[in-house]
C-alpha positions in Angstrom: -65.8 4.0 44.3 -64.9 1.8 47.0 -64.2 3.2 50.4 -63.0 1.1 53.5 -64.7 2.7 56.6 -63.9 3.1 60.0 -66.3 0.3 61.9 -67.6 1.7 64.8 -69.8 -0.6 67.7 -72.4 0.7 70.0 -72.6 -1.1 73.3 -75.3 -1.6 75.3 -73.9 -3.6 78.6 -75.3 -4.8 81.4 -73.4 -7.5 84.0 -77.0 -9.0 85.0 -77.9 -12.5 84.9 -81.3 -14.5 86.0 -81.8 -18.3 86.6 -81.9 -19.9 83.4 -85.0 -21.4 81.9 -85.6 -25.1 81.7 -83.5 -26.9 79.0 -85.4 -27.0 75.0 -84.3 -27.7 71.8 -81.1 -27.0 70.4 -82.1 -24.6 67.2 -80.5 -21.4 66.5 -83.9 -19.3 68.0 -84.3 -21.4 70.9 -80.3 -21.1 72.4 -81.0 -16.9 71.5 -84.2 -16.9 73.6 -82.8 -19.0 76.4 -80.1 -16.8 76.5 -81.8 -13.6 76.1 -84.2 -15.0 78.9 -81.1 -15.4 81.6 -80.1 -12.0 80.4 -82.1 -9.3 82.8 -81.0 -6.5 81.0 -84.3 -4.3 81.9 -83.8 -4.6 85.8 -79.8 -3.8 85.3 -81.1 -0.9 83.2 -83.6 0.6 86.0 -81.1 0.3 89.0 -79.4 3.1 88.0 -76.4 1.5 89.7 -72.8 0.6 88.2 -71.3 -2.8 88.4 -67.8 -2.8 90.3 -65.6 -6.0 89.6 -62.0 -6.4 91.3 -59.5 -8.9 91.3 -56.4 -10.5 90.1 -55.1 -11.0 86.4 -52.2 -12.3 84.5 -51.8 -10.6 81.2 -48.6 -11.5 79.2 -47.1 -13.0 82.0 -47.2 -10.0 84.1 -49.9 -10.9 87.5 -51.4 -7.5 88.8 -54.8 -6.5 90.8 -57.7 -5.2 87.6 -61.0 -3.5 88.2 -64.0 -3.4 85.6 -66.6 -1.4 86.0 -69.5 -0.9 84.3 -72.7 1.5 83.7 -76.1 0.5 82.3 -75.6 2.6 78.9 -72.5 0.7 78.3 -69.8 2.6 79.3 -66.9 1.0 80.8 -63.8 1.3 82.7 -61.1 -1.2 82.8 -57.3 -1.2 84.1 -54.8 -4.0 85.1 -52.1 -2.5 87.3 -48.9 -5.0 86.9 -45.5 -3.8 85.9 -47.1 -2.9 82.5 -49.7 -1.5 83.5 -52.5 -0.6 81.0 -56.2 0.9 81.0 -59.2 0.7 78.6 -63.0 2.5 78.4 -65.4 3.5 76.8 -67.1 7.1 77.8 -69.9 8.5 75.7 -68.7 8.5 72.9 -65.9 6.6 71.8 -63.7 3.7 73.2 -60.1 4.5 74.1 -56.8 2.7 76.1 -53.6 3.7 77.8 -50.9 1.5 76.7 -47.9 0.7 79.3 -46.3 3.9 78.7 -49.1 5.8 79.4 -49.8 7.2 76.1 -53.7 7.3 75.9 -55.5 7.3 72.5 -58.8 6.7 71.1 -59.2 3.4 69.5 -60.6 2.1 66.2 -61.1 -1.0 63.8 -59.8 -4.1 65.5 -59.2 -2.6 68.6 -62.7 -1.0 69.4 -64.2 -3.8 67.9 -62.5 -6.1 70.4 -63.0 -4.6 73.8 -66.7 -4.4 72.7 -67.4 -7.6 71.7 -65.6 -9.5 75.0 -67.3 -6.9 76.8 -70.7 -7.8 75.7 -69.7 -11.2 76.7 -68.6 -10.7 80.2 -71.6 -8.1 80.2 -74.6 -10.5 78.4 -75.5 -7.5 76.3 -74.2 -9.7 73.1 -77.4 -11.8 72.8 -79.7 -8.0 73.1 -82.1 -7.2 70.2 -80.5 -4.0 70.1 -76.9 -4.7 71.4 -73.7 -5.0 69.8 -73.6 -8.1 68.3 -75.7 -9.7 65.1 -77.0 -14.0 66.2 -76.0 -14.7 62.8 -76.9 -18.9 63.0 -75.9 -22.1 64.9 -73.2 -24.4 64.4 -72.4 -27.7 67.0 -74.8 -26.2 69.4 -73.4 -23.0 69.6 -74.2 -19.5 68.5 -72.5 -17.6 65.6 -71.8 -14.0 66.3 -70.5 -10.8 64.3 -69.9 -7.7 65.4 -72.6 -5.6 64.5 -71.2 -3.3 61.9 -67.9 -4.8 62.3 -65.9 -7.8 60.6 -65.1 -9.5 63.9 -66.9 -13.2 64.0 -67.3 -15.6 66.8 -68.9 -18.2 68.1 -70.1 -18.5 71.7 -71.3 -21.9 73.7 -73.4 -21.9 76.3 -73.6 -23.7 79.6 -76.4 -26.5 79.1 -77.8 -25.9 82.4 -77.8 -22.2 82.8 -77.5 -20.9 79.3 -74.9 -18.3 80.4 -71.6 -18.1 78.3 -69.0 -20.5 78.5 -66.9 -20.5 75.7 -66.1 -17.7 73.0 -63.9 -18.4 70.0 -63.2 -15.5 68.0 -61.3 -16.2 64.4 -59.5 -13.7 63.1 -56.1 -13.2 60.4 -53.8 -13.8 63.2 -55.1 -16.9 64.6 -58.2 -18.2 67.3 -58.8 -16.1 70.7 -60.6 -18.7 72.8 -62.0 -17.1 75.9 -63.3 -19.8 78.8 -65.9 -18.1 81.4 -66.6 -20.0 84.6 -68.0 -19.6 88.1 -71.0 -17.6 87.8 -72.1 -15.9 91.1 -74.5 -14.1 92.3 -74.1 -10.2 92.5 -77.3 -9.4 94.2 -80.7 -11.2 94.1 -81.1 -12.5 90.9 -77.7 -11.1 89.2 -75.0 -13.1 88.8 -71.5 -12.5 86.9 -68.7 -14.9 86.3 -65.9 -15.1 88.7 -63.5 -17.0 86.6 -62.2 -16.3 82.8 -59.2 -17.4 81.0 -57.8 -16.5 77.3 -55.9 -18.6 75.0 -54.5 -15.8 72.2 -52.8 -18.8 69.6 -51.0 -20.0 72.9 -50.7 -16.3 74.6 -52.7 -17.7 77.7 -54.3 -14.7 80.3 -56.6 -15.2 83.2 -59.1 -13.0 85.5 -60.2 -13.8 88.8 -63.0 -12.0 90.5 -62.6 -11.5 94.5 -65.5 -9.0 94.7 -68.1 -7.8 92.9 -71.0 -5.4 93.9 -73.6 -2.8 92.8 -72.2 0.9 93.7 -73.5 4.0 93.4 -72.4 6.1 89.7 -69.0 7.6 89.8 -68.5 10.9 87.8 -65.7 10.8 85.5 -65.1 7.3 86.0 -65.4 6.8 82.1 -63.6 9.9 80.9 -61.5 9.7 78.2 -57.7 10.6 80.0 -56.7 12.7 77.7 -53.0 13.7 80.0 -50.2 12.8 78.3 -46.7 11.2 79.7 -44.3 14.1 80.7 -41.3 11.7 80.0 -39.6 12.8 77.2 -37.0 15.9 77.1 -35.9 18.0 73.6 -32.6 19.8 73.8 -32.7 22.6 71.2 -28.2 22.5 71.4 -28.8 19.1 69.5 -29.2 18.6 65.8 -32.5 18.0 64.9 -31.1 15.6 61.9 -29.9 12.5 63.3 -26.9 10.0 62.0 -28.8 7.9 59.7 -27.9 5.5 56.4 -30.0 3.8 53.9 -29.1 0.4 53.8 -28.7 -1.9 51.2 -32.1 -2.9 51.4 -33.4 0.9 51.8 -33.9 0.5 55.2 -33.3 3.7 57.4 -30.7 2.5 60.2 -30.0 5.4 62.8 -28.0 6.2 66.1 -29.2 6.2 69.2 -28.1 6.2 72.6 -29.8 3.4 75.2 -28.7 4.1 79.0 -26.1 7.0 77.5 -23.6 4.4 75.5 -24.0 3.8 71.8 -24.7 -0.2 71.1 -25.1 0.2 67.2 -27.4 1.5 64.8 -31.2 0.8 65.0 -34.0 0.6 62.5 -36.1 3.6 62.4 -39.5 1.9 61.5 -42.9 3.5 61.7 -44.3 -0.5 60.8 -42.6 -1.4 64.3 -45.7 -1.5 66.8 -43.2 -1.0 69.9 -39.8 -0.6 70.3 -37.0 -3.3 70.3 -33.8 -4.2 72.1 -31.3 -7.0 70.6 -31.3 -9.7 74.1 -27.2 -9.0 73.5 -27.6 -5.8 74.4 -30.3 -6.0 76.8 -27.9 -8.2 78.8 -25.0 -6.0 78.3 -26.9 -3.4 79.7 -27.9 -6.0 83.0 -31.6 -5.4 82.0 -34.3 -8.3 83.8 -36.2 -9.6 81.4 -39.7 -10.3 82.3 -43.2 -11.4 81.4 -43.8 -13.2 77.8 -45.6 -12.0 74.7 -45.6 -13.9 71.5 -45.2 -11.3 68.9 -45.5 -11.6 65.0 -45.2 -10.0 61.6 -45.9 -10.8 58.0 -45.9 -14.2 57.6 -48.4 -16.9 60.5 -45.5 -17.4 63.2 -45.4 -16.0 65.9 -42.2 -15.8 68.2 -42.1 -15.5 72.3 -40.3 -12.4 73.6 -39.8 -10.7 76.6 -39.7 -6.8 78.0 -37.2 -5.0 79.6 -37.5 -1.7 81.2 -34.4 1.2 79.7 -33.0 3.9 82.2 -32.7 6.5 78.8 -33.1 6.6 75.3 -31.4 9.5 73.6 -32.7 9.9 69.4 -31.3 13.0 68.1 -32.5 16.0 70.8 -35.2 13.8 72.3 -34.3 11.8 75.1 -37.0 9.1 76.2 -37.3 8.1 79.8 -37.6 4.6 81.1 -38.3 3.3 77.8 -39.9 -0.1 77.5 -38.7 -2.1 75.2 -39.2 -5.7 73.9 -36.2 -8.1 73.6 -36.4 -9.4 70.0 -33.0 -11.3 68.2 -31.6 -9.4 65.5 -28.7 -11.3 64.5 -30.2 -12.5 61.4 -31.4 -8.0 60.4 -28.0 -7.4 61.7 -26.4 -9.8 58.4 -28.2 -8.4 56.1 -27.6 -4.9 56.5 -24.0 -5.8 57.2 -23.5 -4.3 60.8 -24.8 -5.0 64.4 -28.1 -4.0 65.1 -29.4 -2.5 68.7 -32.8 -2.3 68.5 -35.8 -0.7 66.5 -37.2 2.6 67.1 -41.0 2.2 66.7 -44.5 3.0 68.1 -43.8 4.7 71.6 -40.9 6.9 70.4 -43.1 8.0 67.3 -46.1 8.9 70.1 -43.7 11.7 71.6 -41.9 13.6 68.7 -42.7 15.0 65.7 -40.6 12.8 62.7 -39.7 14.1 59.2 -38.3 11.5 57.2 -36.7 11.4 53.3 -36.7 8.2 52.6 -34.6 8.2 49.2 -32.0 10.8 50.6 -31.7 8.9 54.1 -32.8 12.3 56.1 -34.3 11.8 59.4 -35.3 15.0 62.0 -36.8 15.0 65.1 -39.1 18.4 66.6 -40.3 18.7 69.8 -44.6 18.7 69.0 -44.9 21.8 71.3 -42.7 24.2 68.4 -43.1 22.0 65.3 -43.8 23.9 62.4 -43.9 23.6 58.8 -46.1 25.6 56.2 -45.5 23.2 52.7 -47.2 20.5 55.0 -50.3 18.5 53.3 -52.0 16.7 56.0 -54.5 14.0 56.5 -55.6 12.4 59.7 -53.9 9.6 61.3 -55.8 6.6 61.9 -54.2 4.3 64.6 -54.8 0.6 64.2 -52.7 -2.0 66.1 -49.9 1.3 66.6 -49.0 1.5 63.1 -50.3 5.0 61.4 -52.8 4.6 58.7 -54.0 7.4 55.7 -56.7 7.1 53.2 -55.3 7.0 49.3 -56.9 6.8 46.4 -56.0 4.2 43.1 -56.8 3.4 39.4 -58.8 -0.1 39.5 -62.4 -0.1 37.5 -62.6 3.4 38.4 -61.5 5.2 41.2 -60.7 3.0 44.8 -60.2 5.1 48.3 -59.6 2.7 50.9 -57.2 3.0 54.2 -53.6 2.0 54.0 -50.7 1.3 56.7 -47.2 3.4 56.3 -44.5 1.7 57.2 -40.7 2.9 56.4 -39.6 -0.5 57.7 -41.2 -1.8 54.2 -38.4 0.0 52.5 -38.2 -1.8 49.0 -41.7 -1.9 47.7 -44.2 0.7 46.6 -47.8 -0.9 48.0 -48.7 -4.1 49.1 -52.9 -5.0 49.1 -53.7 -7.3 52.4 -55.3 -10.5 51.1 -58.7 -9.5 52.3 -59.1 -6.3 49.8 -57.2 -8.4 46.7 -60.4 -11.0 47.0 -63.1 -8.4 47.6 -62.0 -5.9 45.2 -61.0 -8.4 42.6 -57.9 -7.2 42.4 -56.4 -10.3 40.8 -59.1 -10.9 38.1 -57.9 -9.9 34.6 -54.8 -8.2 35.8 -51.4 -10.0 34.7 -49.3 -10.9 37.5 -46.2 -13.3 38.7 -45.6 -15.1 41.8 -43.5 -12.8 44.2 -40.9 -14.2 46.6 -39.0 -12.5 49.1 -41.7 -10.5 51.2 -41.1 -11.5 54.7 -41.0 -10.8 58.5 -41.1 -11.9 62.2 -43.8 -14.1 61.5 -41.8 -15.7 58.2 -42.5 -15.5 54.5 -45.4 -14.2 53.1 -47.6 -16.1 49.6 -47.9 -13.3 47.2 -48.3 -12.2 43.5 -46.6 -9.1 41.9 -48.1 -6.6 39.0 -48.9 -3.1 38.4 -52.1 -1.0 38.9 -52.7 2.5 36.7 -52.2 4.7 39.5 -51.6 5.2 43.2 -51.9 8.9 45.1 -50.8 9.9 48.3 -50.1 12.7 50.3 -51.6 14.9 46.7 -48.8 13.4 44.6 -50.3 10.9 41.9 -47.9 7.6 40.8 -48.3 6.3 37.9 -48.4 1.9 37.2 -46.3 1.8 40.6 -45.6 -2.0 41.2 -47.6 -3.8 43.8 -48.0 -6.6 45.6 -50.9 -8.6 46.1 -51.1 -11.1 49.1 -53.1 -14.2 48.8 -52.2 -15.7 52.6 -54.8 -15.9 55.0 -52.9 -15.5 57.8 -50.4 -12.8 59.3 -50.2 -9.1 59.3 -50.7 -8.9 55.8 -54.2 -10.8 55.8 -55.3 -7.7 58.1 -58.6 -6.9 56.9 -59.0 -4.2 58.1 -56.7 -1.8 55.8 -56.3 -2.5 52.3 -52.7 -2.8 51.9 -49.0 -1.1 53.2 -47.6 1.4 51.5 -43.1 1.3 51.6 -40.3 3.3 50.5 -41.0 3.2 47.0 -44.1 5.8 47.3 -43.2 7.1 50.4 -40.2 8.6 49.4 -41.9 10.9 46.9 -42.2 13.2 49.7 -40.8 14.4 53.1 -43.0 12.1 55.7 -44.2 14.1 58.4 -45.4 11.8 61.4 -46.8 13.5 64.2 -48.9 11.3 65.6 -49.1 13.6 69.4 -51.0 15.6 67.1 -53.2 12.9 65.1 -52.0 13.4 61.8 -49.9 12.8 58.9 -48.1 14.9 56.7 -46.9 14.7 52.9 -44.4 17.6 51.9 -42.7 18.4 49.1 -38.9 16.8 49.5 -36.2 19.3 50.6 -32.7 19.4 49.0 -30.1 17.7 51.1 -28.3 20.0 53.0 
């Protein structure tokens, strides 16, 4: 049995630097020992102090004042306070982040992985014997890096003259994060920190600027995951619970829903949708702003530019969202295929506040207030968060018996699994198993290279499938090369139950289906 865990990162940090030795050979060992010899991790560690860093940032367009701080065990507290604002941390014992609605969850996979390892960069713990990152070997002069019990890799160049980081490239299914850190200061005697950093995500380009940073005394709390939730979303018990939904031609659920109190056509109700989308057409119709700039993707390598606008209400059924923040995304070419204008799609942040029970083959969709949910015919399994979509373990028939972690997504409404490229080469997946090129499998990010067969047998939820079709992806790049899950389960094994999402609660649920009333 093969089982796809959850990678988890321990971070030692400390933000001290010392004068560099003299310059020596270029070898793998001697760059690590320079660099672990500007790295004065035992003084940071006896001060007992924290590290307090403030200044100004541009993230996704959006310019705002940030704070990091930082204690000698590694914890860590980080926020950027522009008109989308978000935080990040680490407290004792896991890492965690509040998006720009302020829904605050504990993070996992990619996204732990990530805020540790540029956080042992900005920190120097990354070159520790015992810190978070694995010296793996030396290419060009650099160092090669993996995250210690992780699957992120990098590389990180060092300044010639002081050995401190300079450049970090970190490779990844999506495309090359190049961080640039500049300016080094000194903190105190002895401690320096760099003043300066910019990131180029695959042309998403963000930048920090320091203005102060300084030794202060321990702050309690300071590091505490914050657990409160938004109180920004309303239930009205008058209101049907099931809302106006249709199954269209290509099985996708298309429901009502009310932006700013008028109806501007239907909108996909998609649990793969990591945020939720307005149509620009609407979004000026409405007189919405647009600002900042994110580049956004899906299954294929492309990646689009899109900007956010900020709703007044948005009204699903009983549950009325406030000041929803949306993403404007065109949907002419969604809104020809299913045959009718589209308005947006409902994803991640409207999913955070209700509790959604979904039949895909009937077309039902409900919507429960979390606080009086309830449902006894519910099998549930915990919800494992990973770049917002909701993830479950399942269990297959290949050389045995495979449990691995696998993304639902009822916006993948026509196909019954798809395996991301990563698990299709480790597991073998291909070898021995007939199969025929697959065309067709597609998204923001454009088409998708891909090969189509069966396996013996797929469970979810408790209910076993037998020889459901699935796809196996053989691109290297896109959401579907995530290696982190195995694959995507759609419609075609999702709609063997009723689909209880309730992630305010952490978990998913696998009923048996009701009869349409």
């Amino acid at each position: 049995m093969r089982r796809m865990e959850l990678h988890a990162l321990a971070l030692a940090a400390s933000l001290l630097f010392a004068p560099a030795p003299a310059a020596a050979a270029a070898t793998s060992e001697s760059l690590l020992e320079r660099a672990r010899a500007a790295n004065d991790a035992a003084s940071w560690r006896a001060s007992g102090k924290e590290l307090l860093l403030e200044g100004e940032a541009t993230v996704e367009g959006l310019a705002g004042p940030w704070q990091l701080r930082v204690a000698p065990d590694g914890r860590f507290a980080l926020r950027h306070d522009s008109r989308r604002a978000t935080r990040s941390g680490r407290d004792a014992t896991s890492t965690w982040r509040v998006d720009s609605s302020g829904i605050p969850i504990r993070t996992a996979l990619e996204a732990r992985e990530q805020s540790l390892l540029t956080l042992a960069l900005w920190s120097g713990s990354w070159c520790e014997a015992d810190g978070p990152l694995l010296v793996t070997g030396e290419a060009d002069g650099a160092l090669e890096l993996r995250a210690r019990d992780g699957l992120l890799t990098a590389r990180v160049e060092l300044d010639a003259a002081t050995a401190r980081p300079a450049r970090l490239e970190i490779g990844d299914y999506r495309g090359a994060r190049v961080w640039q850190w500049s300016d080094w200061r000194e903190v105190a005697q002895r401690f320096a920190v760099p003043h300066a950093c910019e990131l180029d995500e695959s042309g998403q380009k963000s930048r920090w600027t320091i203005a102060a940073a300084r030794l202060v005394e321990p702050l309690p709390g300071a590091f505490d995951f914050p657990a409160a939730r938004p109180a920004d979303t309303r239930f009205d018990a008058a209101r049907p619970a099931r809302l106006d939904c249709k199954v269209a031609p290509t099985g996708h659920l298309l429901v009502r829903a009310e932006l700013d109190g008028a109806d501007h056509g239907r909108w996909i109700f998609d649990s793969g949708a990591g945020g939720m989308v307005v149509d620009p057409d609407v979004a000026k119709k409405l007189g919405y702003e647009p600002f900042g700039e994110v580049l956004v993707g899906g299954a294929g390598a492309t990646r689009t530019a899109a900007r956010f606008h900020d709703g007044s209400t948005l009204r699903v059924g009983p549950a009325t969202l406030e000041r929803p923040h949306l993403t404007g995304f065109e949907l002419d070419s969604l809104s020809a295929t299913f045959g009718e204008p589209l308005a947006g799609i409902i994803g991640y942040d409207f999913f955070q506040r209700v509790v959604a029970t979904v039949d895909m083959q009937a077309g039902r969709v409900e919507i429960a207030d979390p606080a009086t949910f309830a449902r006894a015919d519910v099998t549930w399994r915990p919800l494992v968060l990973h770049g917002n979509h909701p993830h479950v373990e399942c269990t297959f028939g290949h050389d045995g018996d495979e449990t691995a972690l696998f993304r639902l997504d009822t916006g993948a409404a026509s196909v019954a699994v798809i395996f991301h490229t990563r698990y299709v080469q480790e597991a073998g997946l291909l070898a021995g198993r007939p199969t025929a090129p697959f065309h067709g499998l597609s998204g923001v990010g454009g088409e998708t290279k891909a090969r189509i067969g069966l396996v013996d047998w797929f469970e979810l939820g408790g209910v076993v499938v037998d020889q459901p079709t699935a796809i196996f992806v053989e691109d290297p790049r896109g959401a579907l090369a995530d290696p982190w899950s195995a694959g995507t389960i759609g419609g075609d094994l999702l709609e063997k139950h009723d689909l209880v999402l309730d992630y305010p609660h952490g978990r998913i649920g696998f009923a048996p289906r009701r009869a349409a009333k």
